[in-house]
N, C-alpha and C positions, 0 to 999 in steps of 0.2 A: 715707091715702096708703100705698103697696107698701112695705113695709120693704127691698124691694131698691132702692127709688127714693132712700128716705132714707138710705140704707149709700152711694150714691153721690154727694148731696147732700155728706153728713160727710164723705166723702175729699175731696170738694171744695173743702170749707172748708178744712179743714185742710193740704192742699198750698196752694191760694193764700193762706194765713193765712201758712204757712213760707217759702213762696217769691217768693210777688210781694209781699204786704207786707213780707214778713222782721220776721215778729215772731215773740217769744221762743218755743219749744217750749212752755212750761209755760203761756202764757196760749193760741196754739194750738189745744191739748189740751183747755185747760177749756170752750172757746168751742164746739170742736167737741161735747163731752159735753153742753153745753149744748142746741143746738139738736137734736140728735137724739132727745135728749131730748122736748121740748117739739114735733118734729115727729113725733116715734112716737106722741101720743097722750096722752103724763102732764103731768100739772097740773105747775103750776110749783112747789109744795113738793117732790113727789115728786120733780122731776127734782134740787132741790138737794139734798134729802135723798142721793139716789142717786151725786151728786157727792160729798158732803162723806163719806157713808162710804164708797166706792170709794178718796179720797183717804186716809182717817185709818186705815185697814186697811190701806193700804200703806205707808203712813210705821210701821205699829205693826210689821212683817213685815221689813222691808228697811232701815229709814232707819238704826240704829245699825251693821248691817252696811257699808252705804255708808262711815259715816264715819270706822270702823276700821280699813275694809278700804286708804283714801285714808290715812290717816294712817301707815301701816304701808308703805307705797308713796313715802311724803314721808321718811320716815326712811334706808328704802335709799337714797335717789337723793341725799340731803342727804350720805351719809356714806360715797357713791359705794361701798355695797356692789351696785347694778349693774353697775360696771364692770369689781368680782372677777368676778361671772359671767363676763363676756363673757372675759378673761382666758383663768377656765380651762377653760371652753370650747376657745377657741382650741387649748389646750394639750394637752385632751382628744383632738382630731381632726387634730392637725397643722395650721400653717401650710396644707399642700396643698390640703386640704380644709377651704378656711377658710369657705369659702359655708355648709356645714356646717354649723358650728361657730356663724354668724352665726344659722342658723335656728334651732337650740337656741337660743341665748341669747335671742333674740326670743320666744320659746315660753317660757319660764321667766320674764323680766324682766318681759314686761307682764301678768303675773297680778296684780303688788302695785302697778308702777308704768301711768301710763296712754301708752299707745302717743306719740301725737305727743312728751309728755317723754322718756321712755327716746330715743327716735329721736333728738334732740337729744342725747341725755348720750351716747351709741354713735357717733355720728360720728367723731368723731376718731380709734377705734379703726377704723370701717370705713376710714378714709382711712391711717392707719400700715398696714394688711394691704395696701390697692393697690397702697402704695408699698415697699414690701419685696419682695411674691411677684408682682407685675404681672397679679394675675388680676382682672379686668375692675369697673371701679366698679359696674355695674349688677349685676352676679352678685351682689356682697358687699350693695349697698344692698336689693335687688331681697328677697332673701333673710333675711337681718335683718327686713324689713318682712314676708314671711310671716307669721316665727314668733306678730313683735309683735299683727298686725293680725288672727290666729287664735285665739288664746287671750282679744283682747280682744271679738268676738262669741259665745266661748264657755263661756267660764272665771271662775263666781262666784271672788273676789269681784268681779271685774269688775264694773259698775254694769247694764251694760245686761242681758249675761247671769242677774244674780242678779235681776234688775227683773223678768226673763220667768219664771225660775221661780218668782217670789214668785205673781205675777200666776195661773202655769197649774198653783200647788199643788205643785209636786212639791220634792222634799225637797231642801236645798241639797247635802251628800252625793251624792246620785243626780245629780243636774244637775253639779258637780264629774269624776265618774266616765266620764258619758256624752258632758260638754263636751272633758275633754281628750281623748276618744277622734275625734271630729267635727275638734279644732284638729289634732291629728297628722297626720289626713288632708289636711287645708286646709292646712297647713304643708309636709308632705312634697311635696303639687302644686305649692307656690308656687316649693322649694327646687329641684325637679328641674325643671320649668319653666325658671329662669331658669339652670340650670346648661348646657342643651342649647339656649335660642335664643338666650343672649347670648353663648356660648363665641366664637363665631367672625365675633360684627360687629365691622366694621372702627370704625375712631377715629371715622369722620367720619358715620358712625352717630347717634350723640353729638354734641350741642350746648349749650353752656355761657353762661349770660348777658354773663359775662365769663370770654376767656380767658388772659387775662392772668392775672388774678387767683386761676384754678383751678390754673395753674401752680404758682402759688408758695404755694399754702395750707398753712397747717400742719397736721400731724397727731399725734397721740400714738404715741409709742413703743412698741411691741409687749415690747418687753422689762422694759420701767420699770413694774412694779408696785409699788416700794416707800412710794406713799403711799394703798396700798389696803387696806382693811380684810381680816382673814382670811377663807376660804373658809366655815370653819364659820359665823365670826358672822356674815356675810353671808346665810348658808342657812337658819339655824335662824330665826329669826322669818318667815320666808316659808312653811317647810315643814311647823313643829310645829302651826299651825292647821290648815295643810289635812291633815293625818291624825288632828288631833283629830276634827275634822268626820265626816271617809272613818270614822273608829271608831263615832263615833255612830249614824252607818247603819250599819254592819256588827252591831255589838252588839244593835240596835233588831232587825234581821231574825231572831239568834238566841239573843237570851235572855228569858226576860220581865219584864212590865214593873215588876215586884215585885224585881226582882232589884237587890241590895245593888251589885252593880256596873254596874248599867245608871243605877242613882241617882247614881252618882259621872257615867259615860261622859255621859250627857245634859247636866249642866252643866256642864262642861269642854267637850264636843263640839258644844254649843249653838252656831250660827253666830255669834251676839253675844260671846258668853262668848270663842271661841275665836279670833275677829279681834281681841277685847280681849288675850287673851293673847301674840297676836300683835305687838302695838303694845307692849307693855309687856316683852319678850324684845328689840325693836329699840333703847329705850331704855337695857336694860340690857346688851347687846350691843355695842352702837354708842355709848353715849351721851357713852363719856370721849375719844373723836375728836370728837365733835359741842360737847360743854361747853352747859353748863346757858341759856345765852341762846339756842341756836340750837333745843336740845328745845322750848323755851318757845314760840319762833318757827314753830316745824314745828308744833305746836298748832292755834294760830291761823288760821296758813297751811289747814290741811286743813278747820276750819269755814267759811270762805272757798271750797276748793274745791269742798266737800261742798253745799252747799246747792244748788245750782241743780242738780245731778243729783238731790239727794234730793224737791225742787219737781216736776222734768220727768216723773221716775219718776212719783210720784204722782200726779201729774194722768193719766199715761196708764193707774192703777189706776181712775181716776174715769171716764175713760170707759169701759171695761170693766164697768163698775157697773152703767153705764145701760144701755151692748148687754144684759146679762142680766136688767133689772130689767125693762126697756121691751119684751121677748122678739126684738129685731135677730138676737139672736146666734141663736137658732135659727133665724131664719126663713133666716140668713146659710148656714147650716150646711146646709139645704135646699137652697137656690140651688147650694150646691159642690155636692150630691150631683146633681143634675138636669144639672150640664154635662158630668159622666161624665170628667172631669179623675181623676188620681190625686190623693188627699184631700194628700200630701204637698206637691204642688207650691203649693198655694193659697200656704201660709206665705212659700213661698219664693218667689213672684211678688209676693205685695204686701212681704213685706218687700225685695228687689229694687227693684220698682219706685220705693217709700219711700227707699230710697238712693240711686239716679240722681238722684233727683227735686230732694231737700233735703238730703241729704249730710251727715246725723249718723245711723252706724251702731245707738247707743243707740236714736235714736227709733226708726230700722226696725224695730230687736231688740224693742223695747218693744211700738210699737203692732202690730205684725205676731202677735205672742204674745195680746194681748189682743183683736184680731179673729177671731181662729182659736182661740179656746178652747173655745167653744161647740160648734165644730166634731168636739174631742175628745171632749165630753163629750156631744153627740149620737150620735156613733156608736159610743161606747164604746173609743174608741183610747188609749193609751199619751199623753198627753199630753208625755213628754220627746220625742216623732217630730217637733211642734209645735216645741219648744223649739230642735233641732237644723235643723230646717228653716226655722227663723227667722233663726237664727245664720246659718248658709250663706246663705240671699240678700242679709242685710247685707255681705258681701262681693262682691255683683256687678259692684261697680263703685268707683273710688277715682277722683274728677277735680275739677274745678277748683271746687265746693263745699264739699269736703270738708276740714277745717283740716289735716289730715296730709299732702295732696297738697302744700301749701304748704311745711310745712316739711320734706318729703322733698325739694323741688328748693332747695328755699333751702339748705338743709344741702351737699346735693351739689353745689351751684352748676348743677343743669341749666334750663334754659331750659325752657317751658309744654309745647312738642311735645317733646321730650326723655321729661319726666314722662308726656305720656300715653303715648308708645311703649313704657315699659320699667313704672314701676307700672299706671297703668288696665289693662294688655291684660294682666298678672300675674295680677290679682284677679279678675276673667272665670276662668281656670283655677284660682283659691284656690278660687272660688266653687263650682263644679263639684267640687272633691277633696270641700267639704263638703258636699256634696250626695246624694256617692256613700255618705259616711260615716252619712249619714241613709236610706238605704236599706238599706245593709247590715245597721243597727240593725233596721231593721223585720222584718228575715227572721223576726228569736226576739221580737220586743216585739208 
């Protein structure tokens, strides 16, 4: 059988496994590695072999990052050092410029915390800014959800983004580096976007499920910070891992590998090592607001969240396994070069497509990286062009699959047409800023 036949077979399954039956991602994934497997040609040991270590190689790569990375994200949001962010932000950019202000905080908050929570814990302040400066709900909410919904297709340790790079080899450092340069672009599009088409719609623009009820909603006070934690202890477990990390690679490119401080730099700036240290600075930071039963709790709470990203990840390491084991992925990488497309867009049409489709950015970020690696490594490309152009099309689209479309209107109190006028048609243009951002990269990569 044509290995372009079985490559469409496998998307096959796999969209009607996600979508019409609506079953879990992580069986999915395995189902689909399965059969493509066993239709490309390998015996049935092989293909499980080819499962079991695509899966146990990425659980060995990513899965403690994962649960560090979540655990250290449970700790800010438990002891509302998110909400310092957003604070001084605000205070950063003025009240005027509070859309601003909202995009920063989006941009920084969902690196540790995961987008749909932060958007929950950030409401209240989105809703005290409308009601103080009257500048427009959809600007403030519209723009918050950039910053969030950028960093979270780009920015290790983010799950999906750290999933791709695990998956396409490249070093956490360099995917850190090159993600938030891709989320700044996706960001600045979303931010300026919603500053110039929502400036001047009228009220009735906007529809509210209830409006009674939107009326009289409460909000948090813009000026009442006093039961948030300081700015430093808020920063410093977020930010001392990710320049442990950014050192690692920088050290690595300019001293050698004998070198007395590159011995020290490598396990301190270990991605493991340095989200552990991260967690354990939140602790010590944060932990005498929190008190010893709720540390224990936030524990718990994150192997609970952790597992089913670290399962989904994995399975879509498994099928990655089989595309290179079973030779799909070359044969894949052929079929792009033959349609005379720019090798770019592949990534970012199926991971696109993967997000209209089934409406978890992770899986697009995931599986879109791991169909397209092969890609890179047949033609000898930069495989972070991959990474970023996966990132970008998982943004193509935000609607009524997608669990954050939910809780943006629930939060805002907007009604279904409401959300898709103001996020879905947002992320169309997020989508595009990171796209741009993945071209620009390729001028020098």
């Amino acid at each position: 059988m044509p290995m372009e036949l079985i490559f469409i077979i496998g998307m096959a399954v796999l969209l009607i496994l996600c979508v019409k039956v609506k079953a879990n991602a992580f069986i999915s994934l395995l189902a689909t590695a399965l059969v493509m497997g066993l239709l490309s040609g390998m015996s049935g040991a092989d293909t499980v072999a080819a499962i079991t270590g695509g899966f146990s190689g990425t659980v060995k790569s990513i899965g403690i990052v994962i649960i560090f990375g979540i655990m250290l994200g449970n700790y800010l949001d438990a002891a509302k050092g998110t909400n310092r962010m957003a604070f001084d932000a605000v205070r950063l950019v003025g009240q005027k410029r509070a859309g601003l202000a909202m995009a920063i905080t989006g941009y920084l908050v969902s690196i540790p915390v995961f987008s749909d929570a932060a958007f929950v814990i950030l409401t209240p302040l989105v809703k005290a800014i409308h009601k103080k400066t009257r500048i427009s709900l959809a600007i403030l909410a519209v723009s918050l959800s950039a910053g969030l919904l950028s960093t979270h297709v780009f920015v290790p340790p983010t799950p999906g983004p750290l999933a791709a790079a695990g998956l396409l080899g490249i070093d956490i450092g360099r995917a850190i580096l090159y993600g938030a340069f891709g989320a700044f672009f996706m960001t600045l599009a979303g931010w300026i976007f919603a500053e110039i088409y929502f400036r001047n719609k009228p009220d009735s623009y906007y529809s509210f499920r209830d409006e009674e009820e939107h009326k009289k909603d409460e909000a948090l006070s813009i000026e009442d910070d006093t039961d948030l934690p300081g700015t430093l202890a808020s920063l410093l477990p977020l930010v001392v891992p990710i320049l442990l990390i950014l050192l690692n690679t920088t050290c690595g490119m300019m001293l050698p590998e004998d070198s007395p401080v590159m011995t020290v730099v490598s396990f301190v700036g270990d991605s493991n090592i340095a989200l552990a240290i991260g967690a354990v600075l939140a602790i010590i930071t944060l932990g005498k607001r929190l008190g010893g039963k709720v540390i224990i709790d936030v524990m718990d709470k994150t192997l609970k969240d952790a597992g089913p990203i670290v399962f989904i990840t994995s399975a879509g390491g498994a099928l990655g396994q089989v595309l290179k084991v079973s030779g799909a992925g070359d044969s894949l990488a052929q079929m792009v070069l033959n349609t005379g497309l720019p090798f770019i867009l592949i990534p970012f049409v199926i991971s696109g497509l993967l997000k209209v489709v089934q409406g978890s950015g992770t899986v697009a970020v995931t599986t879109a990286a791991t169909l397209c690696a092969p890609i890179a490594a047949s033609l000898g490309l930069d495989p972070i062009l991959i990474f970023l152009a996966s990132g970008a099309g998982a943004r193509l689209c935000c609607h009524v699959n997608d669990s954050y479309f939910w809780v943006y209107t629930n939060c805002m109190g907007y009604d279904m047409k409401t959300g898709l006028k103001t996020l879905s048609i947002s992320n169309v243009v997020m989508s595009l800023g990171g796209l741009a951002a993945t071209f620009i990269c390729s001028l020098w990569l």
